[in-house]
Backbone of each chain as ProteinMPNN parsed JSONL, in Angstrom:
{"seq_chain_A": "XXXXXXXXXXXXXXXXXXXXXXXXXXXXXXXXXXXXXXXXXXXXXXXXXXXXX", "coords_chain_A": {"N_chain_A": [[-13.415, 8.558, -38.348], [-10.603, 9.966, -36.818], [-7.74, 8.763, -36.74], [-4.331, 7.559, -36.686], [-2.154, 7.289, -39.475], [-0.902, 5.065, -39.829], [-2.653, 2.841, -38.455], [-4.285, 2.516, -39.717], [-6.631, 0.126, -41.702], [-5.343, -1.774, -40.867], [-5.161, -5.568, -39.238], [-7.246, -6.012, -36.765], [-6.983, -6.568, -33.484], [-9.176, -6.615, -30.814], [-11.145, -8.62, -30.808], [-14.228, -8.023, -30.877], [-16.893, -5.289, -30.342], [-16.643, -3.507, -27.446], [-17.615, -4.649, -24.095], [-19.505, -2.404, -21.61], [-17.834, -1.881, -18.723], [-18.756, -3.175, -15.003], [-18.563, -0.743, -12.644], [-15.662, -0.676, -10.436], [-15.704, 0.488, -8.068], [-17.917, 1.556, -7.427], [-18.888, -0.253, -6.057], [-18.377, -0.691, -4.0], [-18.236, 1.527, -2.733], [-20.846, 2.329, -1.904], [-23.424, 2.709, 0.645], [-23.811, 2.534, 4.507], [-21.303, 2.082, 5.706], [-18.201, 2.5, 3.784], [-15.976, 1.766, 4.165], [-15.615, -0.485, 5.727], [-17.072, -2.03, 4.428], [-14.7, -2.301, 2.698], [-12.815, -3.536, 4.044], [-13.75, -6.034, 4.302], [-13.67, -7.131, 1.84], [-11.173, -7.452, 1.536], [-10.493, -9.281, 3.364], [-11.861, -11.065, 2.881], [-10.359, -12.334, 0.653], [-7.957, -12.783, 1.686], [-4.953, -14.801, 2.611], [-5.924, -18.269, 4.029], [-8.664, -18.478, 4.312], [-11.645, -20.181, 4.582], [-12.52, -22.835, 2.388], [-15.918, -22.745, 0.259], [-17.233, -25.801, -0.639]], "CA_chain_A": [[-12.707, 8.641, -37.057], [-9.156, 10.357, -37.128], [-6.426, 7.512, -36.078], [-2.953, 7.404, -37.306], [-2.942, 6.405, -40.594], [-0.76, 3.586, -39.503], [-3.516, 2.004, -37.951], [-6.02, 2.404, -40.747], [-6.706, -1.102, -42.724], [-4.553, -3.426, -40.08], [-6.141, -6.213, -38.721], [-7.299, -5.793, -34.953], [-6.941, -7.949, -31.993], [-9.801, -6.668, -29.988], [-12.431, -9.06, -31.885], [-15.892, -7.483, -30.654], [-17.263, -3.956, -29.371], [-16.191, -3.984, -25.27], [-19.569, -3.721, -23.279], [-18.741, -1.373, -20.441], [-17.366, -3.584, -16.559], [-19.73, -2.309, -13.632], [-17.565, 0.765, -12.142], [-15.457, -1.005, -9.484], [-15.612, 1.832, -7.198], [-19.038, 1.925, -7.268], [-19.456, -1.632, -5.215], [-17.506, -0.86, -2.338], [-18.459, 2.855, -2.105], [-22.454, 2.905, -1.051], [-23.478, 1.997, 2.103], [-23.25, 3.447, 5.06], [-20.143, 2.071, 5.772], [-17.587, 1.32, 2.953], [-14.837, 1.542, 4.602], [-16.128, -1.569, 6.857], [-17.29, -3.168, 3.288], [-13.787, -2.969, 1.701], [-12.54, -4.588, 4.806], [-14.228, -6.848, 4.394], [-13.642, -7.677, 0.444], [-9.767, -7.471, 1.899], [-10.922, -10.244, 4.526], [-11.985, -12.507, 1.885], [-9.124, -12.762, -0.712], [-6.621, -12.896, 2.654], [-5.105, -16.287, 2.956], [-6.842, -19.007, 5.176], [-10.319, -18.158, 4.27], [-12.166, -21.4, 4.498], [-13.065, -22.794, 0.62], [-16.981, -23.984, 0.32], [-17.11, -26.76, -1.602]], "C_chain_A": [[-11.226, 8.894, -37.32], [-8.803, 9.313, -36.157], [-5.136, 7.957, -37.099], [-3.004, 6.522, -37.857], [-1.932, 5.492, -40.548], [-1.459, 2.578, -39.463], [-4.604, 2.238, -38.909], [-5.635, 1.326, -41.399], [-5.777, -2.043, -42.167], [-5.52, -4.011, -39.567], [-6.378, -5.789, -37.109], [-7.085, -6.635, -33.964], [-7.842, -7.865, -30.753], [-11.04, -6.939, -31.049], [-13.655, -8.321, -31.827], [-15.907, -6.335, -29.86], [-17.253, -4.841, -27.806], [-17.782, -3.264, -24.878], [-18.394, -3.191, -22.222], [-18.832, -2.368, -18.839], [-18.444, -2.661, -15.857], [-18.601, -1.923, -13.255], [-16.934, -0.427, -10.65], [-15.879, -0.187, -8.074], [-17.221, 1.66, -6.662], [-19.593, 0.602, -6.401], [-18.865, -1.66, -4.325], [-17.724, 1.255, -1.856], [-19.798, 3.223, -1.327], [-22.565, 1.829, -0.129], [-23.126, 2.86, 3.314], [-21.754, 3.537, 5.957], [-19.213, 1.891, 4.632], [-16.318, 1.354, 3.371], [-14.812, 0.055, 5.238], [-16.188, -2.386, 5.266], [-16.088, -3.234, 2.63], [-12.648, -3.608, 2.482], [-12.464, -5.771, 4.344], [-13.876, -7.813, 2.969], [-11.834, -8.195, 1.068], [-10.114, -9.169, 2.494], [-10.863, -11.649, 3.537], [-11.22, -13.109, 1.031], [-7.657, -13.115, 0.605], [-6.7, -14.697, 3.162], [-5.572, -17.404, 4.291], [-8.555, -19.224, 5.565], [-10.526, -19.347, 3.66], [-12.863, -21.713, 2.885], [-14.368, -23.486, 1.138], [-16.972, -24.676, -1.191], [-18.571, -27.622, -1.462]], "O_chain_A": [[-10.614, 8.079, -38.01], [-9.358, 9.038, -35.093], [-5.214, 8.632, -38.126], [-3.442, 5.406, -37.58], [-2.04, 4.823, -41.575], [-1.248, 1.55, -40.106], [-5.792, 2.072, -38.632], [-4.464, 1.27, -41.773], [-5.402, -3.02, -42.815], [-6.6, -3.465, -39.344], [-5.497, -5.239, -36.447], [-7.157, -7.809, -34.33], [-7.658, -8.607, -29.788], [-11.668, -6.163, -31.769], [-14.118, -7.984, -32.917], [-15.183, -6.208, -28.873], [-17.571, -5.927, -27.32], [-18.523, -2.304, -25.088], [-17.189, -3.374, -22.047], [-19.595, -3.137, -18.254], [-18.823, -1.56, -16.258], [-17.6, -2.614, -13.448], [-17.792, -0.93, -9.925], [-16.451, -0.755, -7.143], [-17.509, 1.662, -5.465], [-20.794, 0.56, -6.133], [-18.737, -2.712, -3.698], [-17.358, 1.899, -0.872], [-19.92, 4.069, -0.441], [-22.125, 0.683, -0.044], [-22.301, 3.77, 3.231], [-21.245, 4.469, 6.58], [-19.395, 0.728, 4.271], [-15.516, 0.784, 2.631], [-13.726, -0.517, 5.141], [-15.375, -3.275, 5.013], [-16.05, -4.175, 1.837], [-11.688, -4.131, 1.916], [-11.478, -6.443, 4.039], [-13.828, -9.041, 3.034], [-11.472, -9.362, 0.918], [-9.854, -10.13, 1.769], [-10.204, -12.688, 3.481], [-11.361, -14.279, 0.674], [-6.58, -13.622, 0.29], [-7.548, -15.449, 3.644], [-5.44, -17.064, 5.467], [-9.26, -19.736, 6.434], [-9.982, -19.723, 2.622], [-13.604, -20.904, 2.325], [-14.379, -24.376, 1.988], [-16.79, -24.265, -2.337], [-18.796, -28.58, -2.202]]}, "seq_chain_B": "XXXXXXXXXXXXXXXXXXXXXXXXXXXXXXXXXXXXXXXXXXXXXXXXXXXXXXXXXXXXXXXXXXXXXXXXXXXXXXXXXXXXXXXXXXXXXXXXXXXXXXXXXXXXXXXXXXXXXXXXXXXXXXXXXXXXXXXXXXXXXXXXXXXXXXXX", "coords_chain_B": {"N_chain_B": [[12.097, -0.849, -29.535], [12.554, -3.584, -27.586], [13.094, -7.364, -28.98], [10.699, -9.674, -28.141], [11.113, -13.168, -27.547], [8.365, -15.335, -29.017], [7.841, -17.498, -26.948], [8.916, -16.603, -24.861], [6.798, -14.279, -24.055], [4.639, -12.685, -22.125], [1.13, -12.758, -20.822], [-0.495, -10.503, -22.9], [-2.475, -7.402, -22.003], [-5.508, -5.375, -21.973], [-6.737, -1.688, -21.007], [-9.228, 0.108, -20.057], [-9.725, 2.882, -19.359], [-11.913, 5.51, -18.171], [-13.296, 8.756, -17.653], [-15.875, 10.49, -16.985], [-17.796, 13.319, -18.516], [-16.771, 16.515, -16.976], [-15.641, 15.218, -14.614], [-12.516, 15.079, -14.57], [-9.921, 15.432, -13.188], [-6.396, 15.335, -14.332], [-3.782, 15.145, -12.417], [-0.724, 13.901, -13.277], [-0.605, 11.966, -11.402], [-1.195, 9.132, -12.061], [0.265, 8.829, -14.333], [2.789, 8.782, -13.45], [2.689, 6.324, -11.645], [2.274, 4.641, -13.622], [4.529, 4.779, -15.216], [6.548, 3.593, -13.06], [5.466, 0.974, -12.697], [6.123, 0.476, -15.081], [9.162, 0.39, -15.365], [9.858, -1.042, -13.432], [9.852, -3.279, -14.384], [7.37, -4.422, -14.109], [5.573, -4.647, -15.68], [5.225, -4.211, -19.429], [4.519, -1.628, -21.499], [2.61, -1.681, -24.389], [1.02, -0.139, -25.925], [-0.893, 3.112, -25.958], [-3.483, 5.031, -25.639], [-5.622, 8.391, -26.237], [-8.659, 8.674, -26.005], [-11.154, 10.148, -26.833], [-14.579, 10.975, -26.635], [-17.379, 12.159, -28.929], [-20.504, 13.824, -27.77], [-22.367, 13.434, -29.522], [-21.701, 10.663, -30.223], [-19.366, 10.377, -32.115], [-15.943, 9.831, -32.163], [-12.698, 10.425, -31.21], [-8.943, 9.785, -31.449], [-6.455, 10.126, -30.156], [-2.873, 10.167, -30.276], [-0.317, 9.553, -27.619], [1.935, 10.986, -28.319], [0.276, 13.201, -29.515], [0.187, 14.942, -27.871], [0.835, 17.671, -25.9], [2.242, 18.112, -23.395], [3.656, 15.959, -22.101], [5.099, 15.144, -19.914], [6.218, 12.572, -17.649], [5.967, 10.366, -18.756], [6.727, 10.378, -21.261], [8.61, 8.922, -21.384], [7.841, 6.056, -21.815], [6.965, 6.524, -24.318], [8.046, 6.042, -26.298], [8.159, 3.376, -26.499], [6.352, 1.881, -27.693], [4.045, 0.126, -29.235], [2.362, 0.237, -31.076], [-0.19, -1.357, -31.441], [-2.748, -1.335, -32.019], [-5.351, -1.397, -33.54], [-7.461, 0.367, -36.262], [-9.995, -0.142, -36.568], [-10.086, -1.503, -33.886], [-9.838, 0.878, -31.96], [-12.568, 1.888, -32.297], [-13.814, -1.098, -31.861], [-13.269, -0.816, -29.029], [-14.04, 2.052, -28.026], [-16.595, 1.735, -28.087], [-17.096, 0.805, -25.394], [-17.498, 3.248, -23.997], [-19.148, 6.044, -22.804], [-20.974, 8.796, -24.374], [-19.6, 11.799, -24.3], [-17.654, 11.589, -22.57], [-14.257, 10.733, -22.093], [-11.555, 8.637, -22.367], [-8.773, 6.85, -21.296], [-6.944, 4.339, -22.937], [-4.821, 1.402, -22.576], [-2.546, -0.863, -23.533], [-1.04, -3.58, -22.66], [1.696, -5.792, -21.476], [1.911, -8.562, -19.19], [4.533, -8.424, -17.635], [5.321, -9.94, -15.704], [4.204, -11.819, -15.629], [5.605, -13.656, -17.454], [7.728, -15.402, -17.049], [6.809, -17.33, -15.979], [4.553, -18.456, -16.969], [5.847, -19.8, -19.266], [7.18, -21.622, -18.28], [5.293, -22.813, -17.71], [4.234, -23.701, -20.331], [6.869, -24.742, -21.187], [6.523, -27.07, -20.065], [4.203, -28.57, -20.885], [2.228, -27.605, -20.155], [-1.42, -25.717, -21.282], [-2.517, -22.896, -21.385], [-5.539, -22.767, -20.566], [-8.12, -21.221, -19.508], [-8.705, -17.691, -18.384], [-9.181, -14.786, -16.733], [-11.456, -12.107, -15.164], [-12.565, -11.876, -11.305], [-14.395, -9.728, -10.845], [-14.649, -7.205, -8.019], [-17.649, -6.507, -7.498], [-18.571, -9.116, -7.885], [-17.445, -10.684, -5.479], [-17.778, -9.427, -3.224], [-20.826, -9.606, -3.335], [-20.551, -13.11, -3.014], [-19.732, -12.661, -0.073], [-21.937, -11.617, 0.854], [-23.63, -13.395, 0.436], [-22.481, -15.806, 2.137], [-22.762, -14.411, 4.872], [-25.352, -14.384, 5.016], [-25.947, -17.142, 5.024], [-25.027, -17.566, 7.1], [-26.362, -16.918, 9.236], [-28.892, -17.569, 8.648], [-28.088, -20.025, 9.752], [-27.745, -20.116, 12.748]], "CA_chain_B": [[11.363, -1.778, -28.531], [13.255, -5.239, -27.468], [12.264, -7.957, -29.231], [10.643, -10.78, -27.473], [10.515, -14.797, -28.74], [7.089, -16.002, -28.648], [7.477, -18.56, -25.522], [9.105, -15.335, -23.434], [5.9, -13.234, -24.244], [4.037, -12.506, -21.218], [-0.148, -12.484, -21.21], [-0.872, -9.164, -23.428], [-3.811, -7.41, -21.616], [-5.716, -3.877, -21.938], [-7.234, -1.359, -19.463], [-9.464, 1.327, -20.577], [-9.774, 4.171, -17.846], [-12.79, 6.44, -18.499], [-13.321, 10.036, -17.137], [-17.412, 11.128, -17.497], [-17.285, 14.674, -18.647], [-16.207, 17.134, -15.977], [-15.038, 14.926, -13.279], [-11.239, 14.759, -14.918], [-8.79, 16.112, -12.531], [-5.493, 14.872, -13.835], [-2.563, 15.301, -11.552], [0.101, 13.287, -13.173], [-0.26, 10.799, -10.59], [-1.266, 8.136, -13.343], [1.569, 8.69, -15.012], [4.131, 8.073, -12.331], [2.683, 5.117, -11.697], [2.535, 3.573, -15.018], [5.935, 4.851, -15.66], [6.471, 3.098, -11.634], [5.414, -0.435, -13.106], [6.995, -0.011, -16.521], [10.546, 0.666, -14.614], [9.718, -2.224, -12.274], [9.538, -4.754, -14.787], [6.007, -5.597, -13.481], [4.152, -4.88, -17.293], [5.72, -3.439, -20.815], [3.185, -1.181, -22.329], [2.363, -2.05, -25.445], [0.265, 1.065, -26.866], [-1.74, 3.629, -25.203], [-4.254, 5.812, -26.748], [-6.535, 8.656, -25.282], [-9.877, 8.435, -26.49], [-12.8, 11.169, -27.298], [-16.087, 10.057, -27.801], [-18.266, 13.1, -28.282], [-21.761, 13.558, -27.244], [-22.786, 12.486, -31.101], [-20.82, 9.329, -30.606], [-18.172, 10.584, -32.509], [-14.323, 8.83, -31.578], [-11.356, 10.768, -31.858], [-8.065, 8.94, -30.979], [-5.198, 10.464, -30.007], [-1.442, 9.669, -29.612], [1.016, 9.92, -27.055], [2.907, 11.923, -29.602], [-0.397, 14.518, -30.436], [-0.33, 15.624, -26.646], [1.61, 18.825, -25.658], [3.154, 18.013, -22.421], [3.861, 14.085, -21.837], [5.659, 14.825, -19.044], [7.599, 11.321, -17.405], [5.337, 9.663, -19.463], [7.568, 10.41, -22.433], [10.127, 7.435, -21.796], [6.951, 5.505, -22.435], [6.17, 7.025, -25.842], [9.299, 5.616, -27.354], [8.641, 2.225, -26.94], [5.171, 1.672, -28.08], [4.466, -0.965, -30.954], [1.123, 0.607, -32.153], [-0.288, -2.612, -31.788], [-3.904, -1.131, -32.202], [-6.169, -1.04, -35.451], [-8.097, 1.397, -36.305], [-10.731, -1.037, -36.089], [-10.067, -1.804, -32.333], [-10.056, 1.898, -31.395], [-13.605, 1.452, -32.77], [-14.114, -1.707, -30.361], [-13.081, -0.305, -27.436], [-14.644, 3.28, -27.355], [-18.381, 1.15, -27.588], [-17.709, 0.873, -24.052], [-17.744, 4.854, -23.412], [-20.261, 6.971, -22.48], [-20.907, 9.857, -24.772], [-18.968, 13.02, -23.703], [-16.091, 11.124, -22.002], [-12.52, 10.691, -22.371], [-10.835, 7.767, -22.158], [-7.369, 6.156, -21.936], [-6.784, 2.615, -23.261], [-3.802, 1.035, -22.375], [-2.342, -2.258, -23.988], [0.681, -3.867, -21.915], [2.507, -7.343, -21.362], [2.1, -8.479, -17.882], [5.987, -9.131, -17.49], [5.872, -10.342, -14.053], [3.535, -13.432, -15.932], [5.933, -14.244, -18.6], [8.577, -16.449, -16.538], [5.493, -18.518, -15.319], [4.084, -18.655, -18.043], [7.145, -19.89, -20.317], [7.505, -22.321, -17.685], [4.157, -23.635, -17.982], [4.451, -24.47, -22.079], [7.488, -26.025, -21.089], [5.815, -28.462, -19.205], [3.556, -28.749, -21.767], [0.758, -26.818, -20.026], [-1.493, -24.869, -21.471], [-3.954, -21.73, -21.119], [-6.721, -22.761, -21.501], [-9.119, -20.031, -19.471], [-8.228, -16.547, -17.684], [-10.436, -13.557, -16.046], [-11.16, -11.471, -13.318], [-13.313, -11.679, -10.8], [-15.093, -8.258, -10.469], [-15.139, -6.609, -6.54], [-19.097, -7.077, -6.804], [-18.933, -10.656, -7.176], [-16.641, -10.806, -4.297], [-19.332, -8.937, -1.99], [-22.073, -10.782, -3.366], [-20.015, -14.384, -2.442], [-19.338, -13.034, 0.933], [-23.072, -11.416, 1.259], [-24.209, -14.944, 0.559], [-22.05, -16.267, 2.937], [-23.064, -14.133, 5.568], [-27.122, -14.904, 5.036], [-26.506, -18.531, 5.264], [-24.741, -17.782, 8.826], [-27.587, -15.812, 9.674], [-30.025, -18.549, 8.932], [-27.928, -21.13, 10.246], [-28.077, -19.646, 13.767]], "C_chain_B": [[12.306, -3.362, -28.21], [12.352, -6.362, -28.057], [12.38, -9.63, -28.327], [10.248, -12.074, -27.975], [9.074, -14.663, -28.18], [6.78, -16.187, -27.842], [8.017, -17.779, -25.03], [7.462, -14.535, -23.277], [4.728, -13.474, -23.139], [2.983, -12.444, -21.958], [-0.169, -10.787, -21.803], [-2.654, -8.989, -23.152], [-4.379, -5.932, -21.967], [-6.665, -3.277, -20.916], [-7.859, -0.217, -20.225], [-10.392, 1.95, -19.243], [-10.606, 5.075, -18.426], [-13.367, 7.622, -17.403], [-14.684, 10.628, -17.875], [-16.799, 12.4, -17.499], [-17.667, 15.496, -17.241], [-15.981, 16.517, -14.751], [-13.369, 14.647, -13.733], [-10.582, 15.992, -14.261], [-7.522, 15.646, -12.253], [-4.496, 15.932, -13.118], [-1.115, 14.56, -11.874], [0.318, 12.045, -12.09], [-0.287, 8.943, -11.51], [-0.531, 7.588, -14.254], [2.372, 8.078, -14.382], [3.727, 6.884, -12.307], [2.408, 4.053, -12.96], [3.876, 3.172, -15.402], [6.545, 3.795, -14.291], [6.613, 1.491, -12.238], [6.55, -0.956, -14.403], [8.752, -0.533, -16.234], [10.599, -0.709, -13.89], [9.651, -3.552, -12.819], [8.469, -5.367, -14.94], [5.282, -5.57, -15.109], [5.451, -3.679, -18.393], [4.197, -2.89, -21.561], [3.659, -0.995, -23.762], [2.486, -0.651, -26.35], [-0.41, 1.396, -25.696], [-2.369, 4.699, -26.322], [-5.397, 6.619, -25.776], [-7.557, 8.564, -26.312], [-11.307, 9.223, -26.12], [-13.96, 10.637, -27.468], [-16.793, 11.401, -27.439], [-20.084, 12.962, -28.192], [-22.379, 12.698, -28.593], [-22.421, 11.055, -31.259], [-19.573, 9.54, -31.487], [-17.095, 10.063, -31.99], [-13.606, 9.912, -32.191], [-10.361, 10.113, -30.741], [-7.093, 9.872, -31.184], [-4.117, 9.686, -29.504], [-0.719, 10.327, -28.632], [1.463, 11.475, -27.527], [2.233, 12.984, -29.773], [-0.159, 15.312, -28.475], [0.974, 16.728, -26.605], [2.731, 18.367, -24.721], [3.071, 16.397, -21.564], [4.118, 14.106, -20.437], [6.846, 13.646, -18.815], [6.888, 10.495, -17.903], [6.0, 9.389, -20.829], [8.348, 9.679, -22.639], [9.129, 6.41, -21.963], [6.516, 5.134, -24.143], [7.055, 6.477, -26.907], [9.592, 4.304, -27.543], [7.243, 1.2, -27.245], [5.135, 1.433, -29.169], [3.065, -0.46, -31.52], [0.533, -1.049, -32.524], [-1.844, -2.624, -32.224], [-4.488, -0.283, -33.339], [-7.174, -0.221, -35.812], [-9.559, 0.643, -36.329], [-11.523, -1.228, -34.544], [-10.18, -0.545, -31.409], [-11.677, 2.033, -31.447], [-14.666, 0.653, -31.525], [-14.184, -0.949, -29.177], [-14.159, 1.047, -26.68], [-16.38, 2.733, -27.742], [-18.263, 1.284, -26.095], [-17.795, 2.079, -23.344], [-18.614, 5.499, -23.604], [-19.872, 8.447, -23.408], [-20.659, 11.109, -23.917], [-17.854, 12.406, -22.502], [-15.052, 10.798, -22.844], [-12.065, 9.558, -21.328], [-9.202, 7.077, -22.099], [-7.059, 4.952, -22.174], [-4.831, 2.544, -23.294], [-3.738, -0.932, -22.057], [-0.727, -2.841, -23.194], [0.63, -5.198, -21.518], [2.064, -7.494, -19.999], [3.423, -9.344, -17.827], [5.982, -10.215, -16.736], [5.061, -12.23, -14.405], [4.39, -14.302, -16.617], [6.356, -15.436, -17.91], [7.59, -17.909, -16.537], [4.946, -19.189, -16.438], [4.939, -19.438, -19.113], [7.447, -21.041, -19.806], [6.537, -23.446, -17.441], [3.93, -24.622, -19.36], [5.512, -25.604, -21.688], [7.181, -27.29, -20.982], [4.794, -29.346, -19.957], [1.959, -29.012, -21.389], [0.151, -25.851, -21.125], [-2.64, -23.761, -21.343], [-4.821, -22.216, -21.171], [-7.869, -21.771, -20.81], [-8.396, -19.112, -18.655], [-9.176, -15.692, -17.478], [-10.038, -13.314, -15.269], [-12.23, -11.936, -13.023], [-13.662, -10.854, -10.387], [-15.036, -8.565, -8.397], [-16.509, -7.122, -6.353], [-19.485, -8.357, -6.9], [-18.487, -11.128, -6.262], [-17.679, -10.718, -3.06], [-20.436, -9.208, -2.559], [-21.786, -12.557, -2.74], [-19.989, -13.752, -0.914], [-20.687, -12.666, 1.456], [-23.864, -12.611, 1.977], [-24.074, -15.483, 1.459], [-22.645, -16.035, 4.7], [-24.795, -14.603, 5.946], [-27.174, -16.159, 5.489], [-25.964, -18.836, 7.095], [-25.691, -17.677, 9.822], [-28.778, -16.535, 10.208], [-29.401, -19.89, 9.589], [-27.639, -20.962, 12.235], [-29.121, -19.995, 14.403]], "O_chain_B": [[12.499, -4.069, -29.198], [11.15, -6.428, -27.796], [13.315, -10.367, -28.014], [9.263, -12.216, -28.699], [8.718, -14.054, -27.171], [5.779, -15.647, -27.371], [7.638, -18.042, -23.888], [7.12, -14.279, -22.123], [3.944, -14.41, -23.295], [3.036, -12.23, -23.169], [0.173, -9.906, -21.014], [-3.618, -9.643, -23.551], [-3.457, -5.192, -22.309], [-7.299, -3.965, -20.116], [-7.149, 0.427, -20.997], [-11.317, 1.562, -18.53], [-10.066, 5.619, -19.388], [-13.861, 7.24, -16.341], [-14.688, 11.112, -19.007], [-15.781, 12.739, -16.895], [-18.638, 15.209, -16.541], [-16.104, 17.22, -13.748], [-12.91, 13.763, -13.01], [-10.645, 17.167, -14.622], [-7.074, 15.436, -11.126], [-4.459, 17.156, -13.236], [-0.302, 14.527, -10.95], [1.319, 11.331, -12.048], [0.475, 7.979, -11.439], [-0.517, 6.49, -14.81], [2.719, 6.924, -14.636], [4.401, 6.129, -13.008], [2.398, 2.822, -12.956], [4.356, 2.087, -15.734], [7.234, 2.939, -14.845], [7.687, 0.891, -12.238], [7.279, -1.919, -14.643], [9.358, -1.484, -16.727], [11.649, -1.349, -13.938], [9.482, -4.613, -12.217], [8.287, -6.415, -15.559], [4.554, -6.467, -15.534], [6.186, -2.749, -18.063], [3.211, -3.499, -21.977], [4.652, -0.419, -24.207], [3.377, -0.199, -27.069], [-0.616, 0.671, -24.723], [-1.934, 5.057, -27.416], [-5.999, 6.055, -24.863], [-7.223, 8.373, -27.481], [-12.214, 8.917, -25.346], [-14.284, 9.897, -28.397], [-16.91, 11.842, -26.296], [-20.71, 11.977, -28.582], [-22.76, 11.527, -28.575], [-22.753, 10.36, -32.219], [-18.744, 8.632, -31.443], [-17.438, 9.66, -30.879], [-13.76, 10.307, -33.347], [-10.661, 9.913, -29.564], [-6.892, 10.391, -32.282], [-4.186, 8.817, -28.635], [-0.478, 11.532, -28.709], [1.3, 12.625, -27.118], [2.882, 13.964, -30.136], [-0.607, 16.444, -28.296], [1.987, 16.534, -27.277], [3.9, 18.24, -25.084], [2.423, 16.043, -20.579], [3.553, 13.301, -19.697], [7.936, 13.594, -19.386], [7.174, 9.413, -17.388], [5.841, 8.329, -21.433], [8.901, 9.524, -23.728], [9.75, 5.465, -22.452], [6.072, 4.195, -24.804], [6.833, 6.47, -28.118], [10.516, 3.825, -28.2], [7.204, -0.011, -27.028], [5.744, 1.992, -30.082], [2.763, -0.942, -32.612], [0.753, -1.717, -33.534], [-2.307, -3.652, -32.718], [-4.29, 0.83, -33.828], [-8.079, -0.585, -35.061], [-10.357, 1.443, -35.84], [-12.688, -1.171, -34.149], [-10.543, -0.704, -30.243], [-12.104, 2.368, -30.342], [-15.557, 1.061, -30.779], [-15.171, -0.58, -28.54], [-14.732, 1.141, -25.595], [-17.288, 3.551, -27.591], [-19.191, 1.815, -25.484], [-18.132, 2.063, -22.16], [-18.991, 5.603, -24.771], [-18.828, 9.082, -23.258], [-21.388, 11.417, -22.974], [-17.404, 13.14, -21.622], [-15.042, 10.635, -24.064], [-12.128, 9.499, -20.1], [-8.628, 6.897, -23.173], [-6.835, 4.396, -21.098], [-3.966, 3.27, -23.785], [-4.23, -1.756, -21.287], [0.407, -2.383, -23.336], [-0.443, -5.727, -21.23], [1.772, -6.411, -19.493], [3.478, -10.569, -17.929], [6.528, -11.283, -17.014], [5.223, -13.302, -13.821], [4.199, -15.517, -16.566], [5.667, -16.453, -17.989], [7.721, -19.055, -16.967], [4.966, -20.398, -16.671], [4.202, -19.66, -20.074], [8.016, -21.796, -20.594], [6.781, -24.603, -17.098], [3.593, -25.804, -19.435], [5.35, -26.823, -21.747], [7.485, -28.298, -21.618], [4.58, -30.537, -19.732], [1.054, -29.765, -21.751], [0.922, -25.215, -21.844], [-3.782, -24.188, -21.173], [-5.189, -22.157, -22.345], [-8.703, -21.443, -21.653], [-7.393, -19.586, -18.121], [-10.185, -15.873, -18.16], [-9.044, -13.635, -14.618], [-12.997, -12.402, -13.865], [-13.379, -10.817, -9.19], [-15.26, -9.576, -7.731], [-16.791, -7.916, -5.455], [-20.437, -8.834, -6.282], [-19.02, -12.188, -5.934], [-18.166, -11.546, -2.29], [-21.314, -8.792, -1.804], [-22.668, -13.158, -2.127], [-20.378, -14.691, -0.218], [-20.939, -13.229, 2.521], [-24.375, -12.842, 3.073], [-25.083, -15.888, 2.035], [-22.887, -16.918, 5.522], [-25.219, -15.06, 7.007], [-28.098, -16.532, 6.211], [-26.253, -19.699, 7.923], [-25.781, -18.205, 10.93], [-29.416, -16.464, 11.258], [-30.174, -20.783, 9.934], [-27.31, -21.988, 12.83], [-29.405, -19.452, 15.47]]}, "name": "protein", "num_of_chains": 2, "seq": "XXXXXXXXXXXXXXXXXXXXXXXXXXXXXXXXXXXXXXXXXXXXXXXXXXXXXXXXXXXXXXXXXXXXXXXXXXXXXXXXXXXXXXXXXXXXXXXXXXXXXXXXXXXXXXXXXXXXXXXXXXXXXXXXXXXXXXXXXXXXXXXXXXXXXXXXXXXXXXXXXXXXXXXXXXXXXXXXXXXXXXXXXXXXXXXXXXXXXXXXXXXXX"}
């Protein structure tokens, strides 16, 4: 793998292969609304939203 | 690069942005706003790196520095600590899909340090951090909604 041979034989700081995040995008885009569903994600992080406990 | 003590040093986090092959239509807009935050204080980028993976799995890593036209990205390029090992380029592009292009980007979150600096003081300390993904968000409020549903 070509890198800059700086970076060949330093230690790393990202300990373990990264699994891949679920696509943000992709959880607020299907549906037949998502405009209405990212409302809605808005809705929930906006302060005053009741905590269950 | 400025150097920062220890107990100033904001959380150091990374972001890797992946582009499946043929949906990449940059526009420089990506830029501006990196350069946007960097200017703003809100994060110091570390290192950035684009990232090849070809259909074989192959990795090639490029710099800043190998690209033609940086653009306003270029007052960036000059203050990057290469903080990533040839190793970790390694790590990272596991999470890419053969025949994409990636950009990984390593940066301080400034806007944490104060807080943060202020927390040791106190003689707090870290002990966990994360996100909470969008789809666990709309799964908590799904939930929420079902139990209204049935409590009706």
């Amino acid at each position: 793998m070509p890198v800059r041979a700086s970076r060949v034989g330093r230690r790393g700081v990202v300990r373990a292969p990264v699994a891949k995040a679920a696509v943000v995008t992709a959880a607020v885009t299907p549906g037949p609304s998502p405009v209405a569903k990212a409302a809605v994600v808005g809705a929930a992080v906006t302060p005053g939203r009741r905590r269950r406990i | 690069m400025t150097h920062t003590s220890l107990d100033e040093l904001g959380p150091v986090d990374y972001l890797i942005v992946e582009f499946p092959a043929g949906s990449t239509t940059f526009t420089g807009e990506m830029a501006t706003e990196l350069v946007a935050l960097s200017k703003a204080g809100t994060i110091r980028v570390i290192d950035l790196l684009i990232l090849v993976k070809d259909d074989d799995g192959s990795i090639e890593a490029m710099e800043l520095a190998d690209l033609d036209d940086l653009g306003e990205i270029q007052v960036l390029e000059a203050e990057l600590a290469e903080l990533l090992a040839e190793e970790d380029v390694t790590h990272l592009a596991a999470a890419m899909d053969p025949g994409s292009t990636a950009g990984v980007i390593i940066y301080e979150n400034l806007w944490a340090a104060p807080f943060a600096s202020a927390a040791r003081r106190a003689g707090g300390q870290l002990i966990a951090n994360g996100r909470i993904p969008i789809q666990a968000i709309l799964a908590a409020i799904e939930a929420d909604l079902e139990l209204e549903t049935v409590g009706d």
